[in-house]
N, C-alpha and C positions, 0 to 999 in steps of 0.2 A: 477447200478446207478453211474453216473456220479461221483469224486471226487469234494468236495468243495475246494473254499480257507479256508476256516474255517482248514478242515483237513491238506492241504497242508503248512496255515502258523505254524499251531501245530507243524508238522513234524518238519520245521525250528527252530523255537523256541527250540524242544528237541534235534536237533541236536549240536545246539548254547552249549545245557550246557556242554559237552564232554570239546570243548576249555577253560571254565570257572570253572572246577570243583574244580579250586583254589583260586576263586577270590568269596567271599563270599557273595559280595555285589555284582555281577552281578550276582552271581545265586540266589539273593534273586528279583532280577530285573525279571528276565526270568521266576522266579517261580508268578511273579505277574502281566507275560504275557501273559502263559498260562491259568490261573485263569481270567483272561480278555477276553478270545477267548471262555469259555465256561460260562461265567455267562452272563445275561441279560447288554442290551447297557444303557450304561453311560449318563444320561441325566443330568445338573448343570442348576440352576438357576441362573441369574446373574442381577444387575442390582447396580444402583447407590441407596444411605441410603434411607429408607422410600419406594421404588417400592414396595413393596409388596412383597416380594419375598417368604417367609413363608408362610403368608395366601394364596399364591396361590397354593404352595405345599403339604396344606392341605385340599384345594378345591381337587387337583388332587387327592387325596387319599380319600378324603369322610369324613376326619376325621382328628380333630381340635387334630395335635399331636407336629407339631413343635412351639419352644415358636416365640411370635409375639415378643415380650418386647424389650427394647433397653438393657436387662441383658448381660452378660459378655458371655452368650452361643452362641449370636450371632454374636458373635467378631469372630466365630473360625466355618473354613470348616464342616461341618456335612453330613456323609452319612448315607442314606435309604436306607437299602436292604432287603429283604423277609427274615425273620426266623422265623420256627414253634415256637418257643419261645421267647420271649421278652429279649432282651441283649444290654448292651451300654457299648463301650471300647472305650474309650482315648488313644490315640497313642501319644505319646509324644515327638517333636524333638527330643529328644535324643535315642529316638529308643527304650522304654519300652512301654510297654501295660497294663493299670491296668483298670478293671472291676468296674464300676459306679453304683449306686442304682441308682431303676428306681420306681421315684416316678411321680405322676400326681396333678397336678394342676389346676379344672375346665377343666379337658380333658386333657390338654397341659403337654405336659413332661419337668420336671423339671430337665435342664442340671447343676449339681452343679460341677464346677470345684474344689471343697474343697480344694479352698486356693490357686491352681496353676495358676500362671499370663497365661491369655490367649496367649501370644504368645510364653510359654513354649509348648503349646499345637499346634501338626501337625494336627490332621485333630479327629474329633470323629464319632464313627462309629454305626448307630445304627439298630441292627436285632428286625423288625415287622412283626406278623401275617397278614399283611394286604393283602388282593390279589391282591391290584392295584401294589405292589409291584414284581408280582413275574415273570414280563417279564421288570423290569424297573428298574433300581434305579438312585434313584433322590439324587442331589448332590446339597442344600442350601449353600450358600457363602456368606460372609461379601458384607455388600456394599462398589461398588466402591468409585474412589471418595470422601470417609468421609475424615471430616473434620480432624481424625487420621489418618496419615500418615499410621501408622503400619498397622490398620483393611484395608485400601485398600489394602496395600501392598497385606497381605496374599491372600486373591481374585485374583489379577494380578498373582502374584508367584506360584497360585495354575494351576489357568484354563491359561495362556500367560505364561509357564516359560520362561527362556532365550533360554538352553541350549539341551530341550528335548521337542517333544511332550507331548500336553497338558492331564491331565489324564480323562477328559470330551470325552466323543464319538459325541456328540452336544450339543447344549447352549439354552435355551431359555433365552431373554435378554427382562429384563423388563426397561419401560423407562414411565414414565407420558410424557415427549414431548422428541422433539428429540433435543438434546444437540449433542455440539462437542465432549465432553467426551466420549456422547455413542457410535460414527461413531469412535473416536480412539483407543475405547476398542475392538469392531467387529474386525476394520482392524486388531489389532494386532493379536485375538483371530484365526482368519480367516489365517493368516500369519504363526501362531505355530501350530494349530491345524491340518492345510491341509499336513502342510510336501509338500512330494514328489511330493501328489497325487495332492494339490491344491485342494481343494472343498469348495462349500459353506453348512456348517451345523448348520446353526441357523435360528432361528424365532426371529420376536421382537414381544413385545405384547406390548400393550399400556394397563399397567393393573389397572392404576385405570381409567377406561373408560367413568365410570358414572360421574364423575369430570367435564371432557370437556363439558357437557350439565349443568351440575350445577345441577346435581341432578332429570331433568326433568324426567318425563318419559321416552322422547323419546332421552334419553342422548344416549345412545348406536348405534343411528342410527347415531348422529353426528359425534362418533367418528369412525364409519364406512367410515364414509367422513372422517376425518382425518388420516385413516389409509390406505385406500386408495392412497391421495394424496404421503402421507410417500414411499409410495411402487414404486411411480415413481420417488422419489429422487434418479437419477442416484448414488450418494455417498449409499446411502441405499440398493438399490438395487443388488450393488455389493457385500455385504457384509450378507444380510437376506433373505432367500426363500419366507419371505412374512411379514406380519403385519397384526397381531393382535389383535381386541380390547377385552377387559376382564374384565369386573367388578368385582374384585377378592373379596373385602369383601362378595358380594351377592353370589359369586359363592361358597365360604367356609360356612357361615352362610346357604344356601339354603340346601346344601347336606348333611348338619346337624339339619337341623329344630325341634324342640321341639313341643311335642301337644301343650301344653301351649302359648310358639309363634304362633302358626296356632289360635290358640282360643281369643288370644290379636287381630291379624290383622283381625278376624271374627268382633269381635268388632265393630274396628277401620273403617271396609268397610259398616258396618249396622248403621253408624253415616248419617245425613242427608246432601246434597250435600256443604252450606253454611257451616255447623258445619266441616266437612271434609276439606274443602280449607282452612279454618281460621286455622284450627292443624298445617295442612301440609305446609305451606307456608314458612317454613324457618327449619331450625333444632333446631335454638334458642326458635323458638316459640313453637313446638312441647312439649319439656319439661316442660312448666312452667305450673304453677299450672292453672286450666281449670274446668267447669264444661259440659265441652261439652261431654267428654268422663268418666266413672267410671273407667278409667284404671289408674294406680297409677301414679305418676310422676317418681317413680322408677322403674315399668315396661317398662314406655318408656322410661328411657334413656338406659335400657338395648337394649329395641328393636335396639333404634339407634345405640348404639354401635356394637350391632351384622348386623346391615344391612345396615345403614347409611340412609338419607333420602332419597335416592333413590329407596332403598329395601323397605321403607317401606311406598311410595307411590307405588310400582309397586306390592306389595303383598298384599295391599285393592284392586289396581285397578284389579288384580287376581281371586279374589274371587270374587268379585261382576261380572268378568265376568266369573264365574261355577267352579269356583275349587273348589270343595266342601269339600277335606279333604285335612288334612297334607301333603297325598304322592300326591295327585296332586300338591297342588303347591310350593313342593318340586321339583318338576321334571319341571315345567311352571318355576319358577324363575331359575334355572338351565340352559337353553335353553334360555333365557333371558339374562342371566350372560356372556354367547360368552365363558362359558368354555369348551362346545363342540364342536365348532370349534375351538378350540385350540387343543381339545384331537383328534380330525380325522384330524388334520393338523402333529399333532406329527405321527398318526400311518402310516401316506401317505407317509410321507418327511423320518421321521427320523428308524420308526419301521420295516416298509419293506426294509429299506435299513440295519436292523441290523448286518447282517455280515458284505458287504462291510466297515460299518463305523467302525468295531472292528477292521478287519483284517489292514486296514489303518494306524490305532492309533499304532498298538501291530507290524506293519514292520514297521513306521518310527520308531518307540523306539527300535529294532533289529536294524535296519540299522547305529543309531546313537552309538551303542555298540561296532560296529562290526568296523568302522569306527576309533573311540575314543581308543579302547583297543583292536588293532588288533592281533591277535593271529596265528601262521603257520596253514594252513590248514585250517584256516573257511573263506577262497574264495569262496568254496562251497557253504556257507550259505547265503553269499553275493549275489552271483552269484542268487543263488533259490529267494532269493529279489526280485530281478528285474527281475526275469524270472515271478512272479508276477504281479508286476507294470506292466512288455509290454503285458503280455495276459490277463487278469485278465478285462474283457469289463464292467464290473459292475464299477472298479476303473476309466476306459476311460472315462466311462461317468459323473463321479461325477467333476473330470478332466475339462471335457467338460462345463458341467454347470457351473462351476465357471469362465472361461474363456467364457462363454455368459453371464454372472453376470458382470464380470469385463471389459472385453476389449472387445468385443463383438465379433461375430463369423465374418469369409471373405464370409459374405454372402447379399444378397437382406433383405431389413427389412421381408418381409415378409417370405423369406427363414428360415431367422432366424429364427424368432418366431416360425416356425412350425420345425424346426429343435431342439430349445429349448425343446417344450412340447417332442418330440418324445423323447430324451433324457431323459424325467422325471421328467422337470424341474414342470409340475402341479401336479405329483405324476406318482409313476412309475408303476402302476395299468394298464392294455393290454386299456381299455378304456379311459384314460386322458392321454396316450403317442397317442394315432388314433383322439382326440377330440372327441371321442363320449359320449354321453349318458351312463351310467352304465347297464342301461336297453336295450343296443346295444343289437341284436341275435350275436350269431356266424358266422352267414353266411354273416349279416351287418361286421362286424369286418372283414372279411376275404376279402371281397370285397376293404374295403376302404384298408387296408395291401398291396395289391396285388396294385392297386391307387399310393399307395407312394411307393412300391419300384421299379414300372415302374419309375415314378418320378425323384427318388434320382437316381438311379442305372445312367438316361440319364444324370442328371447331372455329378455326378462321372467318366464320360466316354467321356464326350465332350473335344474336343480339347483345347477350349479357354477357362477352368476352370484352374486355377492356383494350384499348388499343395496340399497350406492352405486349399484350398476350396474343392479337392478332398478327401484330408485327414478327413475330417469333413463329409463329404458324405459317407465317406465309414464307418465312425462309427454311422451314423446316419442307415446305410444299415445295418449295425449288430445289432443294436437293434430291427429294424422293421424283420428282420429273426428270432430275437428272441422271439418276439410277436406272428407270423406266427408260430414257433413251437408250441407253448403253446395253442394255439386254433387250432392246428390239433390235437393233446393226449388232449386237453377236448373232441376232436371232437368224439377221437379215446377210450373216457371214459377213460382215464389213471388215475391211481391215484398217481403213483409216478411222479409231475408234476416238471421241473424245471423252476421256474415261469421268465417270463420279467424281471419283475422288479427288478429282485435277481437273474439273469443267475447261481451266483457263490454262490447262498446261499441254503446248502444241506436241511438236514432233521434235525439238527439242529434248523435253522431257522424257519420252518416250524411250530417244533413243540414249539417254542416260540410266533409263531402266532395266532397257536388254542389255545394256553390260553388264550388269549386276553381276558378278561371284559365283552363284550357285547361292545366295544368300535368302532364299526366298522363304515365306513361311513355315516353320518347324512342326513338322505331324506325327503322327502316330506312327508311322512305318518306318519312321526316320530314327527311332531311338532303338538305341543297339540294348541288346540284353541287359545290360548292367541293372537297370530297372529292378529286375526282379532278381539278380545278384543282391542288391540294397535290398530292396525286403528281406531275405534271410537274414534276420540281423546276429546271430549265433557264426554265421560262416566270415562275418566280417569285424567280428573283435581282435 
């Protein structure tokens, strides 16, 4: 089996310390670069005060565990990582570590700084059982932009430093609209993050999505139009693989549903159609005291606060179109919510590109080491750098795509585009680098391979193409050879595969894939009725 860069940048990395076995604080660097190359990829939530950025983090996990509240916890970086045990440590600028009680609050964990000003506080760090954690960890950040200077600070200075690679592997950046704040936070983000290699590694999500309809039913489909639109904002497009929309309250409140909530909105759906509009009509009016429904005034202001008025016309509208228990339309508002397209947009973009996006982060922060505090004889390590960067086709391409994101390629629109997808710019999967179907055969696949690299190769080879544009052809021709290997060893039944989309990502990566969730691409057979519940638009007023 082939060598990874996974293994090759370890090498570097353990060769680096030899130079440094006296500087205490780069081998405290290198030892948090190796521990970066072998744990699960660095996802950060981002966004300006109020996006949501917590309650979406608790959607992704299934469970209501980071605080929502505007308390003192969320002034200060917080990380997610997998531990069989329950553990929370405070690292504190000053370089000490002390061990937190881990109390719960209505689910939510209760960050108590006992006494110490949050901006004594570096980053706090917290180990859960949870299994959405154990190929991810998710890195919640102060909002940008607040109205305190210091809480954006720490956010900027964490995920944009100045002087290093950022410690995020990629970003999801929430935004209710799009501001110049959020296209200058990207640029920058995009700027520190890419280094050498240059890449585009973020999504934006529009996360409170059911807003932009005001709450309608069919709010989610507008913001589908608005995120759309977003995605051809050339400033945008340069900077995010795509946009998002996400009704985050519904998508947290959904994945955590109570019998009791299912037996409220039972209710609420077996009201009679006049008596139901008149509730639902505003959120003010929903609470006030009623004899249209037996439900309490304080059961519904829970419901609304757990679902918003959105959730909680689209979870009568649910039920009366068959969701007959909790785990239905637990899973129906779920799929409603757009946070499974968020989650098979993470695993296409950012999860199958896991090692290249590690090995990227962990050589620009070697590089800048090596650089800054140069030592006799680690030319060598240098040298292995770049010998990286120039072969290393997983990194050309991500390279690539940001340079079709931003300045665009020397090619025909239509070149481009299809040059894009081949790249991986739709997800780097053998079937959305060809445009095909998922349910392509192999011998379809092999065919349309064979298609474009007749294609590319004639371009590549023509006299009156210009350098830029043979340069780009020919890495366009090493991805499509790489796709052609990979469905000749399916052809050939292999099991040690080294996939397209991850040429340079060994067995490592692999086996950070089969742990996946059940998270894997969203199809057609996968969406429960509700579909065509939403079209009746008459049964869901």
């Amino acid at each position: 089996m082939r060598v990874s860069i996974l293994d090759d940048a370890s090498a570097l990395v353990r060769a680096a310390r030899e130079f440094y076995a006296d500087d205490q604080e780069a081998c405290d660097l290198l030892s948090d670069l190796e521990r970066r190359l072998s744990e699960p990829i660095r996802l950060a939530l981002a966004g300006m005060v109020k996006a949501g950025k917590s309650t979406l983090l608790n959607a992704m996990l299934g469970e209501r565990l980071a605080p929502t509240d505007a308390g003192e916890c969320t002034r200060v970086v917080t990380w997610y990582r997998y531990s069989a045990t329950p553990t929370i440590t405070m690292h504190l600028v000053e370089g000490e570590q002390r061990r937190m009680p881990i109390r719960r609050d209505a689910g939510r964990l209760v960050l108590d700084l006992g006494g110490i000003p949050p901006e004594d506080v570096a980053w706090i760090d917290v180990g859960w059982p949870s299994t959405g954690l154990r190929s991810l960890i998710l890195i919640d950040t102060p909002g940008i932009a607040s109205l305190s200077r210091d809480v954006s600070a720490r956010s900027t200075d964490f995920l944009v430093p100045d002087t290093e690679p950022s410690s995020a592997d990629a970003i999801v950046y929430l935004m209710r609209h799009l501001h110049a704040s959020d296209l200058k936070f990207l640029e920058s983000f995009r700027d520190t993050a890419a280094g050498a290699s240059q890449t585009v590694n973020a999504v934006a999500v529009l996360s409170r999505a059911d807003e932009i309809g005001s709450g309608r039913i069919d709010s989610l489909l507008s913001a589908g139009k608005v995120a759309r639109r977003y995605e051809k904002d050339g400033d945008l497009a340069s900077l995010s693989l795509g946009v998002v929309p996400v009704a985050g309250l519904l998508a947290e409140s959904a994945r955590t549903l109570r019998e009791d909530e299912f037996a409220a909105f039972r209710d609420l759906a077996s009201l009679d159609r006049a008596s139901r509009e008149a509730l639902m009509v505003s959120a003010d009016r929903f609470v006030r005291p009623t004899e249209a429904t037996t439900l309490s005034e304080e059961v519904r202001r829970e419901l609304l606060s757990r679902f918003g008025i959105f959730g909680v016309r689209l979870a009568s509208a649910l039920i009366r179109g068959g969701a007959a228990d909790s785990s239905q339309l637990s899973e129906q508002l779920v799929q409603q919510s757009g946070l499974n397209e968020l989650q098979q947009f993470i695993q296409l973009q950012f999860r199958t590109r896991a090692g290249a996006l590690k090995v990227r982060g962990v050589l620009d922060a070697l590089q800048t080491l090596l650089r800054e505090k140069p030592r006799d004889g680690a030319d060598a390590v240098l040298g292995g750098v770049e010998r990286i960067y120039a072969s290393a086709h997983t990194l050309r391409e991500l390279s690539l795509l940001s340079r079709a994101r931003s300045s665009g390629l020397p090619l025909s629109r239509l070149d481009a585009e299809e040059a894009e997808r081949i790249i991986g710019g739709s997800g780097p999967s053998p079937a959305a680098r060809l445009g095909l179907p998922e349910t392509a055969t192999t011998a379809e696949s092999r065919e349309r391979v064979d298609e474009l690299l007749a294609r590319w190769r004639t371009l590549s080879e023509s006299p009156l193409a210009e350098r830029a544009t043979v340069e780009v052809a020919r890495s366009v021709i090493r991805s499509l050879e790489e796709v052609a290997s990979e469905l000749v060893a399916v052809g050939a039944g292999a099991s040690d595969v080294v996939l397209a989309g991850g040429p340079l990502e060994g067995a490592v990566e692999r086996t950070e894939q089969e742990r996946e969730e059940g998270e894997g691409p969203l199809r057609e057979e996968h969406l429960p009725q509700d579909r065509a519940v939403l079209a009746r638009g008459e049964d869901l007023r």
